[in-house]
N, C-alpha and C positions, 0 to 999 in steps of 0.2 A: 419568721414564718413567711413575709413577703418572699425573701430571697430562697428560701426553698422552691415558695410559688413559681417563679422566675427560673430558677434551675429546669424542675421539671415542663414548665412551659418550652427551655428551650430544645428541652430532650428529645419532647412528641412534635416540634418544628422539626427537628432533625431528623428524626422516627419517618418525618410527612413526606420529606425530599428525598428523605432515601427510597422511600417505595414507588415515590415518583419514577426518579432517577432508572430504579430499576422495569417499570412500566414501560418508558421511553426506548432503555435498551432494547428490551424483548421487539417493540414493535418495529425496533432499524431492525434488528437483525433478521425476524420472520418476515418481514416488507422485505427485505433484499435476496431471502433465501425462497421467495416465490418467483422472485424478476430470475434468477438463474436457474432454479428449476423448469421454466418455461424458458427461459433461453436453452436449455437441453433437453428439452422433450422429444426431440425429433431420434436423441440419440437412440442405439438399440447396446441390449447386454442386459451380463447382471445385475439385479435391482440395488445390490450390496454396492458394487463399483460403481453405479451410479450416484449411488449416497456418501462416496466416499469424494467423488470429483467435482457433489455440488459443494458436499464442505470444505474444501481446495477450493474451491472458486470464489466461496463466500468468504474466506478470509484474504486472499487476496484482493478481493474489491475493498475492506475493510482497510488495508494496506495502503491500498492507493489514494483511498480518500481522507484518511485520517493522519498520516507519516506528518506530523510536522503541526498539527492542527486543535491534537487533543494531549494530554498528559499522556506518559505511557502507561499509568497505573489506570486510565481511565480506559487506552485500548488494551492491556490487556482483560480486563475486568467483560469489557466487551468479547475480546475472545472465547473467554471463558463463557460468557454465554451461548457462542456456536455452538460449543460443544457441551451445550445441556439444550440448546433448542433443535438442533437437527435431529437427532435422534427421537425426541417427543414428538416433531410435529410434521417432522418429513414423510413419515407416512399415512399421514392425515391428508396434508395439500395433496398429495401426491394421488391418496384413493381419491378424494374429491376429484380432481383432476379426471381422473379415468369413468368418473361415475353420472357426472353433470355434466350437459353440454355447455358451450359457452365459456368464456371468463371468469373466474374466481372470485368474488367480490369481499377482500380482505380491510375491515378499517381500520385504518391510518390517523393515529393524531394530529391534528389540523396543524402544529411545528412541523411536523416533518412530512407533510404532502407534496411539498416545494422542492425535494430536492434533487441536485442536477443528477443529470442522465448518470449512467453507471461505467467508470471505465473498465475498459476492456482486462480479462484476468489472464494474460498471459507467463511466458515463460523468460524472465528478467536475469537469471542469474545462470552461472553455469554451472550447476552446484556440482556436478564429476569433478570440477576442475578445483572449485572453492575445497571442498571435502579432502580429496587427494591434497592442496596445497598444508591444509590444516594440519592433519595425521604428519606430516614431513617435518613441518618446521613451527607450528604453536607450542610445543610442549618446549620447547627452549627458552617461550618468552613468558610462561605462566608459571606460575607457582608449584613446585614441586606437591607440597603437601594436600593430599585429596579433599582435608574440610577446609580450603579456602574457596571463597564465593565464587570464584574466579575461573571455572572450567573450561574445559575443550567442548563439552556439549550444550553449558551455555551459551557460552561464546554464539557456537553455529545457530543456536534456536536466536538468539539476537541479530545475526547477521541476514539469517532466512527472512525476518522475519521484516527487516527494514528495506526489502529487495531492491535493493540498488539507491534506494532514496538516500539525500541529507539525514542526519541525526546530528542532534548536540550534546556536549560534555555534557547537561544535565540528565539526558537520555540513556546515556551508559552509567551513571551515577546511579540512576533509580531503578533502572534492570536488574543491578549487581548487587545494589547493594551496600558501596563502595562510597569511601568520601572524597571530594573536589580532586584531592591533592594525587589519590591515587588512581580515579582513574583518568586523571591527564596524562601522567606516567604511564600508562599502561596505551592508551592512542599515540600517545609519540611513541611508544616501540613498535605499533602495529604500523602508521607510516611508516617508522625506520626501513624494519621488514617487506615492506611493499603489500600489506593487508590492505591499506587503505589509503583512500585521494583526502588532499585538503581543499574546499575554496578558495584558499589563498585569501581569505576575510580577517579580521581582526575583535578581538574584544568578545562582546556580546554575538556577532553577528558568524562567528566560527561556526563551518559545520564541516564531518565528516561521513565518506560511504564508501563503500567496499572499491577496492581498484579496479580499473577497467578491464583486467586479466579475466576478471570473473562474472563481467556481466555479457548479455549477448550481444549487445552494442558496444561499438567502437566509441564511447564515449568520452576521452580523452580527445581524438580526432574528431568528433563530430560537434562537440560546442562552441570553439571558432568560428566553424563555417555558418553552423547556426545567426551567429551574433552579426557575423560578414554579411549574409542574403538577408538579414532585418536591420539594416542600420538606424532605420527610423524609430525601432520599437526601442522604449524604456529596456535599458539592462537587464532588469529585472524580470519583466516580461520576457524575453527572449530565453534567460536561464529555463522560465519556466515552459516554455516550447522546447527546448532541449530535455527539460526534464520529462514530459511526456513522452517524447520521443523515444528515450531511452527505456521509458517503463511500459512500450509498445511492446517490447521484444522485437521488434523486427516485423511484428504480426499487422495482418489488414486493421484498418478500424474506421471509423464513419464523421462525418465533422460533428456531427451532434453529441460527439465524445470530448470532445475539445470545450463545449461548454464548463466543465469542473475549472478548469482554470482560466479563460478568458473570454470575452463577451462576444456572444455569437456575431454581431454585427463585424468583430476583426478577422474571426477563422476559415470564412472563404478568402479574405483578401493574404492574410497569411498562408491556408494552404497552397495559392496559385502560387506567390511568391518562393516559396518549397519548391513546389513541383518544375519552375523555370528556373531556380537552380541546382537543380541535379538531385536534390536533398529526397525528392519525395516522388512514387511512383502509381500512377492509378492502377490499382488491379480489376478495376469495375466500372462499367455505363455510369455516366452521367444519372441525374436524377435523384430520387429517394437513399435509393442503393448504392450511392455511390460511393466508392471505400478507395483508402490511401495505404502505403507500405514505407515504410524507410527504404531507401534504397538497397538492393542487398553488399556492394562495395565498403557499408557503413556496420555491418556484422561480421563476428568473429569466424572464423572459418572454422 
């Protein structure tokens, strides 16, 4: 009897966290899908294409913050909320929006009130190029037979979808499917091929991302020089100013963007050091507004 007791106490604990769990969700995702619906208000068009660019946006910011931080069963699961909360409640915020003067007042659970500024949701990949390379030469290194996990349209929804960031073996494990063994086999064919870069890491600490052919940064050539203009910064640190850099696209963005990865007191001292090596270019005044670019030398043509 105890032990039944026990069972089903741990059922309704579990029952508790999962509705938690999903509370928390809903409210990253509607908190973040009003920060970009007001970052696009100014836009004009159809209301349709507007809902269709905030939910592109919402998921790339999803992207940038999450690549490396959460399970991937845990962002997709998040995904999947996008695509049941835009559509419910995007034209709620949105009449509001048109209807009230003033700011929104949306609340937020006191966990996630804190969190850093939003990076910027740019264009990271070159998907013409990725797409076209795919259709040419993947179907030689995948499996002939159409019910293996292992597809040409997986494949690309996982490659989209890691936009240019690290992933690791456990990552493409849990996408597919797939056990250790094979899908190590299956990334060393994709380096063979020239799909994808190694960090040159070992062990636990191995990761891989799509090759520089296919992202908009010159990202092979640009994280030397990164590592060269910061020699002071931890390794580590520096990869991840290269990694932002690259998941810039090329595009403007503000220092207060830099906060997600390192402590405001270092990213004016680091951007100036950028911008006096050639690395980084002001496109705007001084002040509040003030906005940076990768150099364009450092983009694919």
């Amino acid at each position: 009897m105890d032990g039944s007791k026990r069972t089903l106490g741990s059922q309704l604990a579990s029952k508790g966290r999962g509705a938690e769990d999903e509370r928390l969700n809903r409210a990253l995702v509607t908190g973040l899908m009003l920060e970009v619906i007001l970052e696009t208000s100014a836009l004009q068009g159809d209301p349709h294409n507007r809902r269709s660019l905030v939910k592109t946006r919402l998921k790339n910011i999803l992207v940038t913050h999450l690549a490396g931080r959460v399970t991937l069963q845990r962002f997709h699961h998040l995904l999947r909320e996008v695509d049941h909360c835009v559509p419910r409640y995007y034209p709620l915020i949105t009449s509001s929006a048109t209807q009230v003067p003033g700011p929104i007042a949306i609340e937020i659970p006191e966990n996630l009130s804190r969190t850093a500024p939003a990076a910027p949701a740019h264009r990271v990949l070159r998907e013409d190029v990725l797409k076209a390379w795919l259709e040419a030469e993947i179907r030689k290194l995948l499996p002939q037979r159409s019910h293996r996990k292992l597809g040409v349209k997986r494949l690309l929804d996982f490659l989209q979808r890691t936009q240019g960031n690290w992933f690791r073996l456990k990552d493409f494990e849990l996408h597919f499917g797939v056990d250790r063994k094979t899908a190590w086999e299956y990334l060393q064919k994709f380096l063979s091929a020239g799909l994808l870069r190694h960090n040159q890491e070992r062990s636990a600490a191995v990761r891989y991302a799509l090759a520089t052919r296919f992202l908009v940064v010159l990202a092979d050539s640009l994280a030397p020089k990164v590592i060269e203009a910061l020699p002071d910064l931890p390794l580590k640190q520096a990869d991840q100013v290269c990694d932002w850099l690259i998941a810039t696209g090329g595009e403007p963005f503000g220092e207060a963007e830099w906060h997600v990865h390192l402590k405001g007191s270092r990213c004016s001292q680091i951007i100036a050091t950028l911008r006096t090596s050639g690395l980084l270019e002001e496109v705007s005044p001084g002040g509040l507004n003030q906005r940076f670019q990768l150099a364009r030398h450092w983009l694919q043509d």
